[in-house]
C-alpha positions in Angstrom: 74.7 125.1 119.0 75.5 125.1 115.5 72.9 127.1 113.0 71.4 125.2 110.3 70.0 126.6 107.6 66.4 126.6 107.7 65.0 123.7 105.2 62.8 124.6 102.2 62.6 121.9 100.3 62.4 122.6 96.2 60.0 120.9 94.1 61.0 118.4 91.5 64.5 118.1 92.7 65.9 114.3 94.1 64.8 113.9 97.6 68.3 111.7 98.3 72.2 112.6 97.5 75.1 110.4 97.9 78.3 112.5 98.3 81.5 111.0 97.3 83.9 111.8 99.3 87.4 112.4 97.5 89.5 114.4 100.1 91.8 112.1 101.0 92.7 111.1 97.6 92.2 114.6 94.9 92.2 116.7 98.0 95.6 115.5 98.9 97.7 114.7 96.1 98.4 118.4 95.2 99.6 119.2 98.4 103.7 120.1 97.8 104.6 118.7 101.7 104.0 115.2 102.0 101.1 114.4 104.7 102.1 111.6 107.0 100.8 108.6 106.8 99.3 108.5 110.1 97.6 112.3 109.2 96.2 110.7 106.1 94.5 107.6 108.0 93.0 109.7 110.9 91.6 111.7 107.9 90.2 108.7 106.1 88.5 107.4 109.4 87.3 111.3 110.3 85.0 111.2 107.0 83.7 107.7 107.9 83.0 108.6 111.3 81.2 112.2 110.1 79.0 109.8 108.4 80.5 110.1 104.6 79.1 107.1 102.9 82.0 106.8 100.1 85.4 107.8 101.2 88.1 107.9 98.3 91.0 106.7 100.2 94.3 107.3 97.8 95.4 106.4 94.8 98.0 103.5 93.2 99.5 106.1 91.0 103.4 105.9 90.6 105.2 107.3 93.3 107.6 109.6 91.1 104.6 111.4 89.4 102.6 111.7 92.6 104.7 111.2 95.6 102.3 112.6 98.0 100.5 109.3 97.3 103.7 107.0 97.4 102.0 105.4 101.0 99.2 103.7 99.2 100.2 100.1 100.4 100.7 101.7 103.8 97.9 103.7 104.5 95.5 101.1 102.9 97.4 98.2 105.5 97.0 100.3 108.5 93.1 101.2 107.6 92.7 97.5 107.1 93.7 96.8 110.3 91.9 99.5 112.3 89.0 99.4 109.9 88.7 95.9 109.1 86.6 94.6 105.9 85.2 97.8 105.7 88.6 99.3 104.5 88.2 96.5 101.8 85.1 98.8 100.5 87.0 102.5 100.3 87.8 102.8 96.9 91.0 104.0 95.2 92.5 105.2 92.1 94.2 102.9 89.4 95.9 104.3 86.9 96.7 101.4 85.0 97.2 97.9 85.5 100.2 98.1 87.4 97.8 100.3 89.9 95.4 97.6 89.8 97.4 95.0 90.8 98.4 96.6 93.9 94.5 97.3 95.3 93.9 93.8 94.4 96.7 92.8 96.1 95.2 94.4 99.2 91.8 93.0 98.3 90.0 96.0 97.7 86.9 95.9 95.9 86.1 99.4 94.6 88.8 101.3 92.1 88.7 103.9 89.9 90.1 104.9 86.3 91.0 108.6 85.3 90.3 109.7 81.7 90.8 113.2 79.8 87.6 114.4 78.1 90.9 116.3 75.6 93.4 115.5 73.3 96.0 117.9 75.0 94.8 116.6 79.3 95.3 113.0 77.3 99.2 113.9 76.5 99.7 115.8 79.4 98.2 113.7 82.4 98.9 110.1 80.8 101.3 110.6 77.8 98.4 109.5 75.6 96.4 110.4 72.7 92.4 111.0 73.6 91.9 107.7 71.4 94.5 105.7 72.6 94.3 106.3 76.6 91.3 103.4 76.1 94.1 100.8 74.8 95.2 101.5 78.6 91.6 101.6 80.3 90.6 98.3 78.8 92.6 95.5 80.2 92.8 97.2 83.6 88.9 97.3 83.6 88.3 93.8 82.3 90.6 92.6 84.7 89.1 94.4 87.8 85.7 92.8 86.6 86.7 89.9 86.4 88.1 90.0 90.1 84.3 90.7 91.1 85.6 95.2 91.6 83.8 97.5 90.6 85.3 100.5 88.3 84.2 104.2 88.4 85.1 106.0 85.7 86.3 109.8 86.1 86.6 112.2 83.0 88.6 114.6 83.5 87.8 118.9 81.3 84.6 117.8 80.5 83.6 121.7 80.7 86.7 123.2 79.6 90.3 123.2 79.2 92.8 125.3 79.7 95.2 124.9 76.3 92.0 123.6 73.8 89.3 126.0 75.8 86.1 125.2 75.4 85.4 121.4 75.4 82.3 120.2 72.5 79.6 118.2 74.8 79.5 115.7 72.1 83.4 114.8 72.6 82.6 114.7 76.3 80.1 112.4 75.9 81.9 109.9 73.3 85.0 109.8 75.5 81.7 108.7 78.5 80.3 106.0 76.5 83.6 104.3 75.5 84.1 104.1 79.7 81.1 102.9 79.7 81.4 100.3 77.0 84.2 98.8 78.9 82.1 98.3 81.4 82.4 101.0 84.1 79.4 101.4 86.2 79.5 105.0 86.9 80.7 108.1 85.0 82.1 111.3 87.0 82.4 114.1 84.8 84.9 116.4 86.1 85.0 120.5 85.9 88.7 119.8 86.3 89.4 124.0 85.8 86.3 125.3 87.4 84.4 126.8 84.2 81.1 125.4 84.3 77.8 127.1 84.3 74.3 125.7 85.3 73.3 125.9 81.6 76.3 123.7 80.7 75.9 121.4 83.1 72.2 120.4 82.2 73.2 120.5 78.7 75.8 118.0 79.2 73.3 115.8 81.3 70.6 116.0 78.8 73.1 115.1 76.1 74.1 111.9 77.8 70.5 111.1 77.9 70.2 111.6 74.6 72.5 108.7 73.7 71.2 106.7 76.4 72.8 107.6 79.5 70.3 107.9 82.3 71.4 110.4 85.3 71.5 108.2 87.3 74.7 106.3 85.9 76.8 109.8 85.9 78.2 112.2 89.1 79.3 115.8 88.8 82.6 116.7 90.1 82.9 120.4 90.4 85.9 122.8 91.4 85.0 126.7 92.7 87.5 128.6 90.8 84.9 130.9 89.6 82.3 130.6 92.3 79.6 128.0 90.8 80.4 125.2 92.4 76.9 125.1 93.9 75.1 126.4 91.6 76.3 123.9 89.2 75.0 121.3 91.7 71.5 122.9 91.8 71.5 122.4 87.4 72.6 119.4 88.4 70.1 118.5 90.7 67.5 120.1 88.5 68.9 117.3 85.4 68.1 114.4 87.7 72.3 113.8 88.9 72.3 112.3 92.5 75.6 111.7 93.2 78.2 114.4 94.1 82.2 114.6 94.6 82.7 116.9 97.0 86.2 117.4 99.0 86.4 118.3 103.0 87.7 121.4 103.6 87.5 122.5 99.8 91.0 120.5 99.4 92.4 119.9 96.2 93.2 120.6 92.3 95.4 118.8 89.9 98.8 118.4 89.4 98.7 118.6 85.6 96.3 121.6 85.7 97.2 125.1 87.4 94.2 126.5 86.5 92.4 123.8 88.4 91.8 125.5 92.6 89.8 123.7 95.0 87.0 121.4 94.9 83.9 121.9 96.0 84.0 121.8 100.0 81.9 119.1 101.2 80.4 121.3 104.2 79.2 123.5 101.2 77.9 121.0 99.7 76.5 119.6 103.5 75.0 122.9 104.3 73.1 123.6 100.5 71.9 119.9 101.0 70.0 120.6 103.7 68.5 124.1 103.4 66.6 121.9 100.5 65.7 119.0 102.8 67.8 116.8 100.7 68.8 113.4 102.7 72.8 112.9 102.5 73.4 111.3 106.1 76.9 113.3 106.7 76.8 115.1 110.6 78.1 118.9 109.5 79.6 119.2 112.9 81.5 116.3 112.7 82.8 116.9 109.0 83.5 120.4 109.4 85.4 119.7 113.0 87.6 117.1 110.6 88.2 120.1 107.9 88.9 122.6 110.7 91.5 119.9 112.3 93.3 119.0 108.7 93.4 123.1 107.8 95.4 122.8 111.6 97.8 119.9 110.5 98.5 121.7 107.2 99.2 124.9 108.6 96.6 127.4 106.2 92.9 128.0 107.1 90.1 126.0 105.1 88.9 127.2 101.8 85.3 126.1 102.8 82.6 129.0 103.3 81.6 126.6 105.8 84.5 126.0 107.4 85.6 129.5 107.8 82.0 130.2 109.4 81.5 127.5 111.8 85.0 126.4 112.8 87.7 128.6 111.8 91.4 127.8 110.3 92.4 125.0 112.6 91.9 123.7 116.3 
């Protein structure tokens, strides 16, 4: 039987967390040898069946600056046709309009834009200035509106960066409300290196409050360079955030950022969830029995505390 941890719940934290799953998609697209197709899909339908509730399935990028993701069209087919109208709901990254035209070729109804929090991430990761990257987010996100699709919005170094250093919370949260503005529904801010601390994470919250940003319109995307990953969600938590990225197995950094090492493991996050009594609705067993498979299929054990305890490198 697997442990659990034992449950003590914490006052004044949320008594619900949605985790959005991003394996498939950040966790990926880093990886140097391409993942077949038919890897990627038994992944995707893994994290449904472990009872993820939001499973980011790829993203529409390019194929010559991401070609790990170069089977968009394909994977997204064969989901639709194993999966039904419920692939129609996984969402996806568009880069652009070009990347938006292809999910709503395929009909799906939930896509995502990627913005940079810095001037240099801006240049770097979309050969734009921090201003201008918005002259490229706004006719791809009126146009997914006004297919009835809903946009997230990710911003990317809101905590740091690894050329400008630290990032001022008040540039984090202007580059936030002009995503917004457009009319994204949802903000994830990104700790795209790893550098934030609990203090900087409910500073940033409270700041987006302050210009009339409720929590509950922003997620927190952590990576685990330096081992705060969780403790960031608990400031999180503490700051009213409800919804979490979170990557199985740990999988995942950036392509544009070395610095930037794994996400936060969703088992992490699983097992933290529950030692508070915090409702989530993913089976451990099942998502960590996933991570444990994929560690397997890419030949190098799990960077997942979790992982490593309960199921070991690969099956």
């Amino acid at each position: 039987m697997t442990p659990l941890p034992m449950v003590v719940p914490e006052e004044g934290l949320p008594t619900e967390v949605t985790i959005y799953e991003v394996g498939p998609r950040d966790g990926l697209q880093n990886e140097k040898a391409v993942v077949d197709v038919e890897v990627k899909s038994a992944f995707v339908k893994r994290l449904l069946g472990a009872g993820l509730p939001i499973v980011e399935a790829t993203s529409f990028v390019h194929p010559k600056w991401v070609p790990q993701l170069a089977d968009a069209e394909a994977l997204m087919t064969g989901l639709s046709a194993d999966l039904g109208e419920r692939a129609r709901e996984l969402p996806v990254l568009v880069p652009n309009a070009r990347g938006l035209e292809r999910a709503l070729d395929l009909g799906l109804r939930h896509v995502a834009v990627f913005a940079s929090a810095t001037e240099t991430f801006a240049a770097k990761n979309l050969n734009r200035t921090l201003d201008s990257q918005f002259d490229m987010f706004e006719p791809t996100v009126a146009q997914a509106l006004d297919a009835g699709v809903d946009v997230r919005g990710y911003v990317s170094m809101c905590f740091g960066d690894p050329w400008e250093g630290a990032v001022p919370v008040r540039q984090v949260v202007a580059v936030g409300k002009r995503l917004l503005e457009l009319g994204v529904g949802q903000l994830s801010l990104g700790d795209t290196i790893g550098v934030a601390t609990a203090g900087h994470v409910k500073a940033l919250v409270a700041a987006f409050g302050e210009a009339g940003v409720e929590p509950g319109r922003l997620a927190l995307h952590f990576h685990d360079t330096y081992g705060q990953a969780l403790t960031n969600v608990h400031a999180g938590l503490q700051a009213g955030v409800t919804t979490y990225d979170a990557s199985a197995g740990g999988l995942g950094g950036c392509p544009y950022a070395r610095s930037a090492t794994g996400n936060l493991a969703t088992e992490d996050l699983v097992w933290f969830l529950t030692g508070l009594g915090i409702e989530h609705g993913v089976d451990l067993d099942a998502v960590v029995a996933t991570s444990t498979w994929m560690a397997g299929e890419l030949g190098r054990p799990s960077p997942s505390a979790v992982v490593r305890a309960l199921g070991g490198a690969g099956e």
